[in-house]
C-alpha positions, 0 to 999 in steps of 0.5 A: 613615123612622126617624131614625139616633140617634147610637147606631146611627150609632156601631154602623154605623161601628164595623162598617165600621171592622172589616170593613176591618181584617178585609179587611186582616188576611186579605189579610196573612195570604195565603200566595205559591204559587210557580207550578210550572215544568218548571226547578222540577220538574227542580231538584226530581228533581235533589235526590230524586237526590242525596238518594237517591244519598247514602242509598245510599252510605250504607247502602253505608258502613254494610254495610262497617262492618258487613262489618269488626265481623262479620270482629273478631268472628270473629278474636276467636272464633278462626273466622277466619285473621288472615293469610287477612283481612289478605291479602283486605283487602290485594287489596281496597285495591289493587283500590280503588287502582287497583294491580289489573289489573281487566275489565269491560264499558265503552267505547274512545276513540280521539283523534287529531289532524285531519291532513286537507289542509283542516286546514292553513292554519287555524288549526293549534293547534285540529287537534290534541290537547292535554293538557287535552283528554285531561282533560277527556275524563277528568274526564267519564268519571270524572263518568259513573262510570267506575270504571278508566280507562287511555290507552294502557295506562297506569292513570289515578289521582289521581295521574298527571299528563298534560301536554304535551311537544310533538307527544305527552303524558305520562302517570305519567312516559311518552311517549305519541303520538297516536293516544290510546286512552282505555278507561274500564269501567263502564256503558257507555251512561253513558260513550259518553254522557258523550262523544258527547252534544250539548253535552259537551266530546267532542261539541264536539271532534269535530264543531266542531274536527273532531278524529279521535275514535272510541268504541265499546262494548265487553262485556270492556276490560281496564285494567291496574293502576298500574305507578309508585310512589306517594310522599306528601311531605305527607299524612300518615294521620290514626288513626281516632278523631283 
């Protein structure tokens, strides 16, 4: 057997040496691989729709604008009527407003409180509809896409209030008593889904506080346009540019 010289065993420990900090260097450099989950895949199609959502609104936007520029220059050539424009543009921003009367295919809610003789005795503020029950009602049917709501024939805007006043609400300054017939237009599945569905707030007062709530699907609701008057105290326009 050859005897080790101490230059062969400075060479054997030298590689040792290397191969560790090798070992070691390669183990850092692993990059985590998160594991793929059915809540990562779902997290992750909720931002591909939202992504693709804000693209269409904004190619929406840049059709719009488009629409305008192509509308001045025509005003400019002389090929259009000022007055006829300004009257279609006027339409259109009451159409968006909501001081239209506008049809289309959606659904009727019908809320009424729970007058059944095993309601009373318990506990009786559950029994019946309150306010914030109409919004909440509101709030996910404007979430569905709702694009026109009214409660009895009273047009919901951003600015209509809808508060209590004992046994009835009012809503844009009217009395209003039960039963409430909610109609909202738009896609009429989304809508009776955004109320029916286990876990919505619909689904709850129906089927746990036992509130009266109908809804059926209509092809053609008409909602009529706001009738009040819109004041703003504090907002003021901010001009373009600004």
């Amino acid at each position: 057997m050859k005897k080790w010289n101490n230059a062969n065993l400075i060479i054997f420990t030298f590689s040792i040496l290397l191969g560790i900090i090798i070992a070691i260097q390669f183990k850092q450099n692993i990059s985590y691989i998160a594991p793929v989950t059915l809540s990562s895949i779902q997290a992750t199609r909720n931002e591909i729709n939202a992504l693709n959502k804000e693209i269409e609104e904004l190619n929406a936007m840049l059709k719009d604008r488009q629409a305008k520029i192509e509308m001045l220059e025509s005003i400019a050539s002389g090929d259009e009527n000022i007055i006829d424009i300004l009257q279609s543009e006027l339409e259109r921003n009451k159409l968006i407003a909501g001081f239209k009367k506008v049809e289309g295919p959606g659904i009727v809610i019908k809320m009424e409180d729970n007058l059944s003789e095993d309601a009373f005795g318990q506990e009786y503020d559950l029994d019946i509809i309150h306010d914030a029950d109409v919004l909440r009602i509101i709030n996910d049917l404007r979430a569905a896409g709702a694009e026109a709501i009214s409660i009895n024939e009273q047009r919901v805007l951003s600015i209509s209030e809808i508060k209590c006043g004992g046994p009835i609400i009012r809503i844009n300054g009217r009395s209003i008593a039960t039963p409430f017939y909610i109609k909202a237009i738009g896609d009429p599945k989304l809508l009776s889904a955004a109320v029916n569905a286990p876990n919505t707030y619909g689904y709850a007062l129906k089927y746990i506080d036992q509130l009266n709530i109908e809804t059926s699907i209509e092809e053609s609701i008409t909602i009529p346009g706001y009738m009040g008057s819109a004041s703003f105290r504090y907002a003021k326009p901010i001009k373009e540019g600004d």
